[in-house]
C-alpha positions in Angstrom: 25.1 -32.5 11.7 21.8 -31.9 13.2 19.9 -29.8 15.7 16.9 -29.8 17.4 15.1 -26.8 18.6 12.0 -28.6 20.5 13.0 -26.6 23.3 12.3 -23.2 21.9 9.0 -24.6 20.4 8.2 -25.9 23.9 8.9 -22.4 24.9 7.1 -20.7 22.6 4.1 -23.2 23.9 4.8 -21.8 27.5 4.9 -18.4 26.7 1.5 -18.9 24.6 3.2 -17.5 21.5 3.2 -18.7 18.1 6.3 -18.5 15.2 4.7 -15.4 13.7 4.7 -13.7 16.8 9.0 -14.5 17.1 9.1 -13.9 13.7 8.3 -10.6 14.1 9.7 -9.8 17.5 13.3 -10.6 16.2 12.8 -10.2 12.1 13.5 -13.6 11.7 12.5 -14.6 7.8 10.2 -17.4 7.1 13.2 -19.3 5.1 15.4 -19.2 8.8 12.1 -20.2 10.5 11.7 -23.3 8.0 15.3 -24.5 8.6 14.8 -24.8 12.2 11.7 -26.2 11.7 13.9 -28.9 9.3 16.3 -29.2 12.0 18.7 -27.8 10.1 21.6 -24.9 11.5 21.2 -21.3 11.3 23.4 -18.1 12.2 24.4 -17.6 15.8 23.5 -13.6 15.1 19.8 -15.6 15.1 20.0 -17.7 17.7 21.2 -14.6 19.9 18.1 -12.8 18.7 15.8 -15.0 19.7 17.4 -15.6 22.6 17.7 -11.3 23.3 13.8 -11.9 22.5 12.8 -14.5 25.0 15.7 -13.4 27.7 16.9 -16.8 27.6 20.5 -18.5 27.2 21.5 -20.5 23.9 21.1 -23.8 25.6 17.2 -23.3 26.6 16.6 -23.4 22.9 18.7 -25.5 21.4 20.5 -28.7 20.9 23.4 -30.5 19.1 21.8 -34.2 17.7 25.3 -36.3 16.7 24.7 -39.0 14.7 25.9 -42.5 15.6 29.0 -43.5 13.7 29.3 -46.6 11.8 32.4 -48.6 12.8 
C-alpha cells in the first residue's frame, strides 16, 4: 500500500511555504514528515491537521497509489 502526497508538496509550493513552516503550524514531527516524504501512511488525526492548517479537504493532499496485481 502506497500513497502519494505530491499534492500537498505542490501546495506547500503555491502557498510559498516550506515543511518546517507545516511542521510547526500543526506539530507534526520530523519522523511523520519523513514517512510522507517515503510515501509511506500516517495517522488521519495528521492528515486532519494539516488539512485544519491549510483549510483544505483530505483529497487536495493526498492519494491512494494501488499497485498492479500479478495474475
Amino acid at each position: 500500500m502506497a500513497f502519494s502526497y505530491n499534492k500537498l508538496w505542490k501546495l506547500l509550493i503555491d502557498k510559498q511555504m516550506m515543511k518546517k513552516d507545516l511542521m510547526s503550524m500543526t506539530s507534526i514531527t520530523s519522523t511523520t514528515m519523513a514517512k510522507m516524504s517515503k510515501g509511506l501512511p500516517v495517522s488521519m488525526e495528521v492528515l486532519g491537521r494539516i488539512c485544519e492548517a491549510l483549510n483544505v479537504n483530505i483529497g487536495d493532499i493526498v492519494d491512494f497509489v494501488s499497485k498492479p496485481q500479478n495474475d
